[in-house]
N, CA and C atoms as a LAMMPS dump frame, in Angstrom:
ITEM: TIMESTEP
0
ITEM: NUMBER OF ATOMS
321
ITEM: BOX BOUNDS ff ff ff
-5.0000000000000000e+02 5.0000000000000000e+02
-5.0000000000000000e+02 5.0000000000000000e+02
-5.0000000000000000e+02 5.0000000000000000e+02
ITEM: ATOMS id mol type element x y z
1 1 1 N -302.991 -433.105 149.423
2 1 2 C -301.686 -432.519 149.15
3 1 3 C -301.452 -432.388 147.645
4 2 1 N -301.628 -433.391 146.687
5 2 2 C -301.848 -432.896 145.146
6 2 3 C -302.619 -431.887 145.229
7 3 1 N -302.178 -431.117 144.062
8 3 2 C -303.162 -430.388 143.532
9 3 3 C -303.014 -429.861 141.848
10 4 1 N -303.984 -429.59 141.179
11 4 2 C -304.579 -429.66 140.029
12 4 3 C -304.181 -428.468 139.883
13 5 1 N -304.249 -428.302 138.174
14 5 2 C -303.261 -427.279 137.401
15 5 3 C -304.715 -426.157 137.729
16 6 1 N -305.703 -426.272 137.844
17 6 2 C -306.736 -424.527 137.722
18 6 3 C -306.599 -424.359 139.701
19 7 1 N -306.491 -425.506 140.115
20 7 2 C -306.159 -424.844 141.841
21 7 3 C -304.682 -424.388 141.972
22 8 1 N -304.088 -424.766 141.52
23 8 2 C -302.68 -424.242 141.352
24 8 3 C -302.585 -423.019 140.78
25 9 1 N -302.909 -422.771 139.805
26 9 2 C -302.959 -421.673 139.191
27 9 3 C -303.852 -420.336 139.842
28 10 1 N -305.149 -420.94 140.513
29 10 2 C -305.871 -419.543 141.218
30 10 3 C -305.089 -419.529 142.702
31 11 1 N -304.164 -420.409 143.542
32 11 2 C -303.791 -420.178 144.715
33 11 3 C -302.609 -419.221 144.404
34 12 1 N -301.942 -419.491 143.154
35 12 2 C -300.61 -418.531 142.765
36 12 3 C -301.555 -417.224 142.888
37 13 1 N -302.672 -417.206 141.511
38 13 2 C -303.094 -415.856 141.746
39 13 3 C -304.14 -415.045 142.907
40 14 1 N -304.408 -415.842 143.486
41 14 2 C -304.452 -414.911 144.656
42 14 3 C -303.206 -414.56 145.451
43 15 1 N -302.41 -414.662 145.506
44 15 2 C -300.816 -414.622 146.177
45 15 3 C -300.497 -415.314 146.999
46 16 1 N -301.181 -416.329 147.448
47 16 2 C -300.842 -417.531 148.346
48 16 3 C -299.025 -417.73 148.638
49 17 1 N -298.789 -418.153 149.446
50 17 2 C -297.446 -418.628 150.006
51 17 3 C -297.222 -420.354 149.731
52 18 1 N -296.545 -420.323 148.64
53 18 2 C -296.587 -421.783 148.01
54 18 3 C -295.289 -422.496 147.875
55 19 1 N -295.179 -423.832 147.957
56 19 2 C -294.152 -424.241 148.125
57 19 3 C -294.806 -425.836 147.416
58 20 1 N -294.106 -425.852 145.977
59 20 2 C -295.175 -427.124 145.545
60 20 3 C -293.675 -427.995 144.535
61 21 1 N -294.091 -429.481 144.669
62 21 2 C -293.06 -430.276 144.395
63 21 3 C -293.511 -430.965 143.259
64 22 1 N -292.867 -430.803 141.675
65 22 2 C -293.556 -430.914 140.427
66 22 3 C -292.543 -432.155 140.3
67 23 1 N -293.622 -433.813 140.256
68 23 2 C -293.001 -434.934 140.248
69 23 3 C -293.487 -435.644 138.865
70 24 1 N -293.457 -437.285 139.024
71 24 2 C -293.922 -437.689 138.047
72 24 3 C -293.472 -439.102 139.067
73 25 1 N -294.828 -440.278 138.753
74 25 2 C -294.717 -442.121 139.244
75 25 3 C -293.33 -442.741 138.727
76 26 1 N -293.112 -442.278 137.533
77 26 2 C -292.398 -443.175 136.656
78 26 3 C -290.268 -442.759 137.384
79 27 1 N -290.676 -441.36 137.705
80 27 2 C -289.408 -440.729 138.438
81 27 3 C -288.751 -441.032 139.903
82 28 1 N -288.1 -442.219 139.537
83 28 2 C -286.983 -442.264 140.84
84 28 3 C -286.85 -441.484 141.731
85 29 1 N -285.965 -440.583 141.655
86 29 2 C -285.062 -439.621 142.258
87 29 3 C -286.665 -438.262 143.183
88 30 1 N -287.757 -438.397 142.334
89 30 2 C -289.656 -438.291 142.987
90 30 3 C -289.921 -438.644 144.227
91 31 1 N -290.054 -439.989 143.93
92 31 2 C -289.964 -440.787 145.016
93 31 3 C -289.32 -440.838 146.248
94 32 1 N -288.215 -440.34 145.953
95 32 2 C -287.205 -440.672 147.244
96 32 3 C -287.427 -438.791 148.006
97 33 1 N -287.926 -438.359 147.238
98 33 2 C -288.18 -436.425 147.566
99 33 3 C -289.589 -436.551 148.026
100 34 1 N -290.424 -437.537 147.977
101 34 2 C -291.736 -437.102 148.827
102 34 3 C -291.718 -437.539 150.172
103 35 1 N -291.055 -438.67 150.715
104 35 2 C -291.592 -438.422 152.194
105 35 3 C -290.492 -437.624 152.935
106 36 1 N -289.748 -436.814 152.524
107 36 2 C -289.281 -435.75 152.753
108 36 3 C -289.777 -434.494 152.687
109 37 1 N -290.811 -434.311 151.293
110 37 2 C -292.023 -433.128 151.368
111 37 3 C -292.6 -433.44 152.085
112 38 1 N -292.964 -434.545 152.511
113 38 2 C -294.758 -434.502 153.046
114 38 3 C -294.145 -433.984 154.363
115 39 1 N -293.244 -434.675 155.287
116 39 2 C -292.551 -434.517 156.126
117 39 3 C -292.626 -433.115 156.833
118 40 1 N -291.964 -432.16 155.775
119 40 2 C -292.014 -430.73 156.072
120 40 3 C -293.533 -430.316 155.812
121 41 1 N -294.009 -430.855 154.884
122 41 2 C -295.362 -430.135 154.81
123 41 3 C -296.532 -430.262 156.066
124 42 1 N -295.926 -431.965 156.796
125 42 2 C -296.86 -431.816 157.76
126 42 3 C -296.695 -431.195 158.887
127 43 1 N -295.091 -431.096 159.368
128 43 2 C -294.521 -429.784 160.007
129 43 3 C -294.971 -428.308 159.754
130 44 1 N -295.392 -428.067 158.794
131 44 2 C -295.671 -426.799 158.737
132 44 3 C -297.499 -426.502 159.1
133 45 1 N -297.613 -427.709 158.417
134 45 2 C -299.311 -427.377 158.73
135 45 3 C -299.639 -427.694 160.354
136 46 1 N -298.801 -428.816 161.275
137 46 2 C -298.749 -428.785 162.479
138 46 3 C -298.542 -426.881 163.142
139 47 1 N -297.633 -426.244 162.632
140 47 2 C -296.912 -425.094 163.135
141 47 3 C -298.053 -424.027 162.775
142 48 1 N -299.102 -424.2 162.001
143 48 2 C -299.874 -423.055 161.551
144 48 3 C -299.193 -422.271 160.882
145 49 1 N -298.399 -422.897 159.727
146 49 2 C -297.586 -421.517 158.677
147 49 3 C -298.32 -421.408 157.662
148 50 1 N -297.929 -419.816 157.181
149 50 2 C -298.714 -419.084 156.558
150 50 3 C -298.448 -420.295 155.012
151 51 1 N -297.738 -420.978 154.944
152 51 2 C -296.878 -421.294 153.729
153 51 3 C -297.551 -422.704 153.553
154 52 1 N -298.227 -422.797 152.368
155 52 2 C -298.47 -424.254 151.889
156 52 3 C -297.876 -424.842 150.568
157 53 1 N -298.268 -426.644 151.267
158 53 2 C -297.008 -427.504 150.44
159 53 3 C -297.828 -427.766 149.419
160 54 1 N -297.999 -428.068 148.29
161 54 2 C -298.396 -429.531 147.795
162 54 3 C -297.656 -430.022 146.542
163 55 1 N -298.119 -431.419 145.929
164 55 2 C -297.461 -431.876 145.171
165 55 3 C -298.267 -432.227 143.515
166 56 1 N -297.456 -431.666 142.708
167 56 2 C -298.057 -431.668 141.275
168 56 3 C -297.27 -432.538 140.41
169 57 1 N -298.136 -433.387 140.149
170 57 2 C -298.023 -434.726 139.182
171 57 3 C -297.989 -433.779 137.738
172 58 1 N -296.887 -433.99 136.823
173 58 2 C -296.719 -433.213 135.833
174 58 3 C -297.04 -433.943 134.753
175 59 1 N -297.32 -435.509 134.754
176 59 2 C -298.16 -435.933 134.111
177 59 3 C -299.857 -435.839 134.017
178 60 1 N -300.284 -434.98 134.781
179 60 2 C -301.811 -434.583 135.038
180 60 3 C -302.297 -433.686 134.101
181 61 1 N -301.044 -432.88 134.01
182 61 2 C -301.113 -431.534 132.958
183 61 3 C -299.629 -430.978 132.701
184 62 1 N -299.236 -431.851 131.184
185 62 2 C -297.613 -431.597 130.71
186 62 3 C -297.561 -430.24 130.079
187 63 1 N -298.501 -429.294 129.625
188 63 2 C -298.544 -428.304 129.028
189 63 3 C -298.818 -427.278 129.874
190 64 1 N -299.497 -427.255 131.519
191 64 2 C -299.722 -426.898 132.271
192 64 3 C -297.971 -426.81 133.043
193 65 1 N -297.545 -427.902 133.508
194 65 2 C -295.793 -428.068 134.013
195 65 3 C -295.075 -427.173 133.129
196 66 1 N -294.588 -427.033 131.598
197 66 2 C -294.308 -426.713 131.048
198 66 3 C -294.435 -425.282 130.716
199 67 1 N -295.545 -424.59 130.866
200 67 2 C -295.73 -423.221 131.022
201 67 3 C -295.179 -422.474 132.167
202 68 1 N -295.126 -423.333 133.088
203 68 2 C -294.22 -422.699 134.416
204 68 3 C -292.411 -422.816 134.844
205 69 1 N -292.01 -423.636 133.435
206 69 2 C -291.179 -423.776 132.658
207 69 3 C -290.553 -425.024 133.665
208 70 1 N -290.7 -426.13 134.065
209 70 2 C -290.968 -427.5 134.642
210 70 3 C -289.798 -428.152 133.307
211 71 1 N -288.82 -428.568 133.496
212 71 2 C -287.685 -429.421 132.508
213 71 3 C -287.159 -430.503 132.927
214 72 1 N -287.295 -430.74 134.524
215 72 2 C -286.964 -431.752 134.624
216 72 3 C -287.596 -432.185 135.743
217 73 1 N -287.223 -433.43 136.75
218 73 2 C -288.097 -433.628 137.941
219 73 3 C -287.226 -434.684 138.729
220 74 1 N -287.374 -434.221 139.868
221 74 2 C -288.087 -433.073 140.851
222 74 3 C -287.822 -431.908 140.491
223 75 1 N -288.822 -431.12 140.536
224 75 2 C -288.31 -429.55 140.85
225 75 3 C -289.196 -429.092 141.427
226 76 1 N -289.319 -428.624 143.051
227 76 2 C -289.455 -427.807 143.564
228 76 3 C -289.65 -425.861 143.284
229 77 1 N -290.688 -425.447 143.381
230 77 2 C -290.991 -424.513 143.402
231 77 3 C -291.826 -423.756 144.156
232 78 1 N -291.302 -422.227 144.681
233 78 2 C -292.005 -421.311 145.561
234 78 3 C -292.56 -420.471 144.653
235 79 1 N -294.168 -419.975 145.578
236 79 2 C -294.714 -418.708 144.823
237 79 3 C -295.096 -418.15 145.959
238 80 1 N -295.036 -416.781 145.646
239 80 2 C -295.785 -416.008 146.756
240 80 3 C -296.16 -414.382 146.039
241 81 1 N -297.365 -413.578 146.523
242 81 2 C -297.851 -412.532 145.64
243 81 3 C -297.671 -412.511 144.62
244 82 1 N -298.435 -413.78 143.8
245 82 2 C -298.677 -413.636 142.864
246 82 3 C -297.326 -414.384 141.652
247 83 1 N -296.232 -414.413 142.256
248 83 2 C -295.022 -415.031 141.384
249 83 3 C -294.288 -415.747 141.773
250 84 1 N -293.608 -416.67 140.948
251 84 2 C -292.744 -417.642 141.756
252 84 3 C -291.43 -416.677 142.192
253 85 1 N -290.829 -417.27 143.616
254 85 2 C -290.015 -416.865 143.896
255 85 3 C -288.438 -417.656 143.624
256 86 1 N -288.435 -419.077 144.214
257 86 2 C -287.345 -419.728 144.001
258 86 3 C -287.779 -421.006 142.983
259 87 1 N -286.923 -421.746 142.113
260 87 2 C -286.845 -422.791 141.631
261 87 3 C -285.252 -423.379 142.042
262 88 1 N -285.921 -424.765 142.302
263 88 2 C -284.654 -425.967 142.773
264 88 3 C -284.771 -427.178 142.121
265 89 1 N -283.818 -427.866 141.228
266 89 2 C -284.271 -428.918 140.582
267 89 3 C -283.27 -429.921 141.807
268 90 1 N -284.125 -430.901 141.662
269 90 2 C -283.098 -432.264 142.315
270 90 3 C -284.071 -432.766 143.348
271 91 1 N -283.461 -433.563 144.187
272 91 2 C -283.827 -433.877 145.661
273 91 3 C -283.338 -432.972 146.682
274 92 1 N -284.571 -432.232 147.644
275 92 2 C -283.733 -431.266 148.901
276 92 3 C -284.339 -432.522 149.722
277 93 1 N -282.922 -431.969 150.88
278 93 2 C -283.714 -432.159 152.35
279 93 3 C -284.419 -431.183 153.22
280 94 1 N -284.809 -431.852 153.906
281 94 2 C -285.694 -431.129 154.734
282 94 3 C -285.094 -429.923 155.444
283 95 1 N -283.906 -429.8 155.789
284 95 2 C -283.349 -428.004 156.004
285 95 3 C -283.765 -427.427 154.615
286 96 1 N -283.189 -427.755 153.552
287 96 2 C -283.295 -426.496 152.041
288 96 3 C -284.964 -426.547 152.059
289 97 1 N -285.553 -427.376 152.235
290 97 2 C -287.106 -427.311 152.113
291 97 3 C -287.629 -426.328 153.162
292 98 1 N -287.466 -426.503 154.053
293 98 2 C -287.291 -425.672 155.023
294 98 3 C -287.099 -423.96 155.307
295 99 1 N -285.799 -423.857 154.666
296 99 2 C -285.456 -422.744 154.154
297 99 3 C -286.071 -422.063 153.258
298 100 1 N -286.635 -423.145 152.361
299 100 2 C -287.752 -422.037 151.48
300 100 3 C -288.95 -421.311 151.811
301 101 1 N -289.483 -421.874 152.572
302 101 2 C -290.349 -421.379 153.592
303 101 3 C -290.132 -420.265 154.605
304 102 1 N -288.725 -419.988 154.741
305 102 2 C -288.555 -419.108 155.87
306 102 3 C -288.042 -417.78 154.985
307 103 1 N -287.687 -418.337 153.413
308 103 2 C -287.55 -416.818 152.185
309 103 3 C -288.965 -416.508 152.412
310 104 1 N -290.164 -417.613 152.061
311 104 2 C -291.631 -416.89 151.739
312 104 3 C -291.972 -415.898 152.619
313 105 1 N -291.844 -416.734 153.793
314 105 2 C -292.237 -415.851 155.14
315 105 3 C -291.693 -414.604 155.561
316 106 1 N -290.232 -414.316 155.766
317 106 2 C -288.975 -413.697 155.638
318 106 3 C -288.599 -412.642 154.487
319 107 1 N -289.175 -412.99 153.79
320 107 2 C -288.559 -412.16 151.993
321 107 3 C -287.046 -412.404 152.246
């Protein structure tokens, strides 16, 4: 479910349907937002959706977070053909998580 700033970057550019949660160990408010991602993410991969989750440690690559313009954390972000579609900073639940998935799918 992590994933690394050059797989991140070639799943955006091939146009993948992305839905990825930019955290950090040291971040509280992180913590309490992943078993709520994983949650939906394993819901979705149960459901066969076109739409995948994962989660990017923004301490792995701060100049990498930062280019995708990453300011605070959590923040949640969708991409799909090629561009991000939504940004959400905070903790969602699993409906708004949810919901993002059904913009990717949906437009």
């Amino acid at each position: 479910m992590e994933i690394s700033s050059s797989e991140l970057q070639e799943k955006i550019n091939k146009g993948e349907k992305l839905v990825i949660d930019f955290w950090a160990e040291w971040c509280g408010p992180c913590r309490m937002q992943k078993p709520i991602f994983e949650q939906v993410s394993q819901k979705a991969i149960e459901n066969n959706s076109e739409v995948s989750y994962y989660t990017f440690n923004v301490e792995s690559d701060k100049s990498f977070a930062a280019s995708l313009g990453i300011r605070s954390i959590p923040t949640i972000k969708s991409f799909s053909n090629g561009g991000e579609v939504t940004t959400k900073v905070g903790v969602m639940d699993e409906s708004q998580l949810k919901s993002l998935e059904n913009i990717l799918i949906n437009g």
